[in-house]
N, C-alpha and C positions, 0 to 999 in steps of 0.2 A: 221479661218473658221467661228467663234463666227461672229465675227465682218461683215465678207462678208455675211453669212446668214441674220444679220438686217438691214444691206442697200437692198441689193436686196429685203427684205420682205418688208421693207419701200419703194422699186420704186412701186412693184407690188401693194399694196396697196395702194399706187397716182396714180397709173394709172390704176389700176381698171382691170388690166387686170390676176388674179388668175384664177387658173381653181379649181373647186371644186376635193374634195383626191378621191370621190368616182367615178370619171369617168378618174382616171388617169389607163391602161389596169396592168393588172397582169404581165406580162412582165416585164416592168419598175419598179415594186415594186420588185420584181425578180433581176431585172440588180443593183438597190440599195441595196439590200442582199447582192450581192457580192461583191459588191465596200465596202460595211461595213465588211464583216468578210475577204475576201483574201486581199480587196485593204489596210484597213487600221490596223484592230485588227492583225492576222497574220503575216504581214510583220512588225505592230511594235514591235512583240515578238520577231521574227528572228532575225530584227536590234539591239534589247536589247542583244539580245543572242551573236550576230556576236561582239558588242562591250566592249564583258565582256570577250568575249576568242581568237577573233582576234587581230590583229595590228590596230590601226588609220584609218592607210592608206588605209587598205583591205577594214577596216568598212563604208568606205564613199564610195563605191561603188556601194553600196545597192540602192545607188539613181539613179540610172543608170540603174539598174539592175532592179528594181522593177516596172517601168511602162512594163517594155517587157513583164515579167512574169504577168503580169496583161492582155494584149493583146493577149501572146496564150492560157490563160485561156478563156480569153472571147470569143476568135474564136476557141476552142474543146467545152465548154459548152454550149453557146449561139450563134454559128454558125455568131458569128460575121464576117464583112468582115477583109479580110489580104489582102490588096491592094499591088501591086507594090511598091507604097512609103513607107508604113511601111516595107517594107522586103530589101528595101534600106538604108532605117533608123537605124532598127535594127542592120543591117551589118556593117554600119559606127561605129555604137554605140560600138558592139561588137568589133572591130577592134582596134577602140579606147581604151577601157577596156582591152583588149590585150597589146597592147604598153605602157599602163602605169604600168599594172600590173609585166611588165619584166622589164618595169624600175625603181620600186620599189626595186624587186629580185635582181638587177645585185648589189644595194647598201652595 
């Protein structure tokens, strides 16, 4: 993230196109709140937590798991949209998370 944050700050900066922080709306500083404490701080504790008392295999799930839990956050707090394709996504997602999880278990 280091590294993508200083190229993109080096494109915007050659191309002149930044927008000044004090006309970015409250909202969006808002929707960055929560990507910083559920999307990243939180979830990296859980992850720590899930890989210190689960299995491996359970624990790499997380990554699967963690953008959906991001998404119905954001559509109960922030009345984000939940489209069609995310509720088709998520069901693949889950579905899949399902069939690996029982074929872990059957081992």
């Amino acid at each position: 993230m280091l590294i993508s944050s200083i190229v993109i700050s080096s494109v915007i900066g050659f191309n002149g196109t930044s927008v000044p922080l004090s006309e970015i709306p409250a909202i969006s500083w808002w929707s960055i709140g929560y990507l910083v404490v559920f999307g990243s701080v939180l979830t990296f504790i859980a992850f720590i937590y899930a890989l210190e008392n689960l299995p491996t295999e359970i624990s790499s799930l997380y990554a699967y798991i963690n953008p959906m839990v991001a998404l119905f956050f954001g559509y109960l707090l922030f009345n984000e949209p939940l489209t069609t394709a995310i509720i088709i996504g998520g069901t693949i997602t889950i579905t899949g998370l399902y069939i690996v999880n029982r074929a872990i278990k059957k081992k």
